[in-house]
Structures are given as C-alpha cells and as structure tokens.
Residue, then its C-alpha position, 0 to 999 in steps of 0.5 A: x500500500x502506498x502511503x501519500x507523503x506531506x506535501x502530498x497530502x490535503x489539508x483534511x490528511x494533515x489534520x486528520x494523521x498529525x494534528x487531531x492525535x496530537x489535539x486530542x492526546x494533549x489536551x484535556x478540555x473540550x474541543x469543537x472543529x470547524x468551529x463557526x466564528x462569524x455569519x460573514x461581513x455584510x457588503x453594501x455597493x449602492x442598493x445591493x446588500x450581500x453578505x461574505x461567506x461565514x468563518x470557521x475555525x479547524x480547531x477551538x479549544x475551550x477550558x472547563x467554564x466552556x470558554x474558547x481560549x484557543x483557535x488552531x488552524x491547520x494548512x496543508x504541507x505546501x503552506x507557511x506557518x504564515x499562511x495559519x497566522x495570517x488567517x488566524x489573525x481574523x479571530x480578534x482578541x476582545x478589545x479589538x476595533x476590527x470587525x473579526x469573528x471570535x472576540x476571546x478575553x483572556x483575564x489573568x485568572x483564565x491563564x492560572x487555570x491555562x497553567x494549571x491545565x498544562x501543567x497536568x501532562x507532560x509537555x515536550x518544551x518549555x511553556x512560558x505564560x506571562x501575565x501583566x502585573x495589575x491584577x494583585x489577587x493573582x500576581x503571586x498566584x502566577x509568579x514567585x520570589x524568583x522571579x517566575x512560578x515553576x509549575x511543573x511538566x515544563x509549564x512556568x509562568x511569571x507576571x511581568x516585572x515593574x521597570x525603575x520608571x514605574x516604581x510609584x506606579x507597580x499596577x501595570x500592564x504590559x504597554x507602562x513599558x513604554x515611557x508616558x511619551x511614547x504611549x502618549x504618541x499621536x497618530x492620525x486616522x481618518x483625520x482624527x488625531x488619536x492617542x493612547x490615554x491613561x487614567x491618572x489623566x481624568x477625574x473619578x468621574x471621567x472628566x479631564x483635568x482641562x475640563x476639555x474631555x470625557x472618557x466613558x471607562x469612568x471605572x478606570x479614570x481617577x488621579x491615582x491610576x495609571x489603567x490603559x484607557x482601551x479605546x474601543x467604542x464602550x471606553x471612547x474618550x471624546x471632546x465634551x464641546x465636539x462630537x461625542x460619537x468621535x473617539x480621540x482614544x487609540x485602541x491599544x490593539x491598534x498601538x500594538x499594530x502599529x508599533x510592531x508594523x514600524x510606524x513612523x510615529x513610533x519609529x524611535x519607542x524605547x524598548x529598553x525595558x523589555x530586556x527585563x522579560x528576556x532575563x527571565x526567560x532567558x532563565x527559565x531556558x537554563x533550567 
C-alpha cells in the first residue's frame, strides 16, 4: 500500500494523521472543529446588500467554564506557518476595533487555570505564560520570589516585572513599558488625531483635568491610576464641546499594530525595558 507523503497530502490528511492525535492526546478540555466564528461581513455597493461567506475555525479549544481560549488552524504541507497566522489573525482578541469573528478575553485568572491545565501532562518544551502585573489577587498566584512560578511538566509562568520608571506606579500592564511619551504618541486616522490615554489623566468621574474631555471607562479614570484607557467604542474618550460619537482614544490593539508594523510615529519607542522579560526567560531556558 502506498502511503501519500506531506506535501502530498490535503489539508483534511494533515489534520486528520498529525494534528487531531496530537489535539486530542494533549489536551484535556473540550474541543469543537470547524468551529463557526462569524455569519460573514455584510457588503453594501449602492442598493445591493450581500453578505461574505461565514468563518470557521479547524480547531477551538475551550477550558472547563466552556470558554474558547484557543483557535488552531491547520494548512496543508505546501503552506507557511504564515499562511495559519495570517488567517488566524481574523479571530480578534476582545478589545479589538476590527470587525473579526471570535472576540476571546483572556483575564489573568483564565491563564492560572491555562497553567494549571498544562501543567497536568507532560509537555515536550518549555511553556512560558506571562501575565501583566495589575491584577494583585493573582500576581503571586502566577509568579514567585524568583522571579517566575515553576509549575511543573515544563509549564512556568511569571507576571511581568515593574521597570525603575514605574516604581510609584507597580499596577501595570504590559504597554507602562513604554515611557508616558511614547504611549502618549499621536497618530492620525481618518483625520482624527488619536492617542493612547491613561487614567491618572481624568477625574473619578471621567472628566479631564482641562475640563476639555470625557472618557466613558469612568471605572478606570481617577488621579491615582495609571489603567490603559482601551479605546474601543464602550471606553471612547471624546471632546465634551465636539462630537461625542468621535473617539480621540487609540485602541491599544491598534498601538500594538502599529508599533510592531514600524510606524513612523513610533519609529524611535524605547524598548529598553523589555530586556527585563528576556532575563527571565532567558532563565527559565537554563533550567
């Protein structure tokens, strides 16, 4: 009998003789395939509405409160990894401003028991989860006085360390790696100069301190936080004398994007203080 070899092989070969076993004897949640994640974007050309095909995943995983926290894409032979990324970057995280399918929230407390569940078979290489710092309740869940949590089966995890300018302010999320005048760092989209704002720069009822803005997130606004407004719709910020419907806030997806594409308005951020995370990791790969 004559065996197909990879490159042979389809995309339903492939999944079927590597990717499935491999799913399914690793791990022990609940697992769906060809997963439906959207009904399609709807397109308008004058008076014709039509709406695209529905997106489906090949692979969701979900942990045991039956939330997906995982998309797996399968290719055949002939495709990249980049040809997987790129599709499975139309499964946007929840505090994304695309129109995207899957919206996952993964809160610190969802990546302890993502620890807990790993940590429970044997895993072939080193699994590093790093988690921001501004959640006290499982900062020590996740990290330790060495610097990262040894969970055992090669699973670690470790909660990010707080660089010298952050000292006052140790409550921080992955982008206060960034100086204030980085974050702060205007872009233009669509005419509307926008920026990432912080909290400390509204009172506790989400006015600015020049009186000239509102930030709708009123929970994360007061002189003593430095939260990272998100800047999706629900959390706008907009000028009290202008229109309201127009959102002055950067999404912080949209930061990401555009400092790892190498914007020009970012073309000299400071990444100094991510030395900090390799050092750990760096460690963790000694052990």
């Amino acid at each position: 009998m004559t065996i197909l070899g990879k490159k042979q092989m389809s995309e339903e070969d492939i999944k079927l003789n590597y990717i499935t076993p491999v799913i399914l004897d690793g791990w022990k949640g609940h697992v769906t395939m060809e997963t439906k994640i959207t009904d399609g974007r709807i397109n308008i050309s004058g008076n014709i509405v039509a709406r695209s095909k529905p997106k489906f995943a090949d692979y969701m995983l979900y942990l045991n409160d039956g939330k997906p926290i995982a998309v797996v894409e399968a290719k055949d032979n002939n495709h990249s990894v980049s040809h997987g990324l790129q599709q499975a970057m139309t499964y946007e995280p929840e505090q994304s401003t695309k129109e995207g399918a899957l919206k996952i929230q993964m809160s610190n407390t969802q990546l302890t028991s993502m620890c807990k569940h790993f940590a429970s078979i044997p895993q072939p290489r080193k699994l590093i989860f790093i988690a921001d710092a501004d959640d006290t309740s499982t900062n020590k869940e996740l990290g330790s006085e060495s610097g990262f949590k040894v969970w055992g089966n090669n699973v670690y995890s470790f909660t990010i360390p707080v660089p010298a300018h952050r000292t006052d302010t140790p409550k921080i999320c992955i982008e206060h790696y960034y100086s204030d005048n980085d974050i702060k760092t205007q872009v233009e989209i669509n005419g509307v100069q926008r920026r990432i704002y912080m909290g400390n720069e509204f009172d506790s009822v989400g006015i600015s301190v020049d009186g000239q803005l509102c930030c709708v997130d009123r929970n994360s606004c007061g002189p003593d936080k430095i939260r990272i407004i998100d800047g999706t719709s629900d959390k706008r910020v907009f000028c009290i004398q202008g229109d309201r419907k127009t959102n002055l806030a950067l999404p912080k997806m949209e930061f990401a994007d555009r400092v790892l594409g190498n914007s020009p308005e970012y073309s000299n951020i400071d990444f100094s203080s991510f030395s900090l995370i390799f050092d750990i990791i760096n460690k963790i790969c000694d052990q």
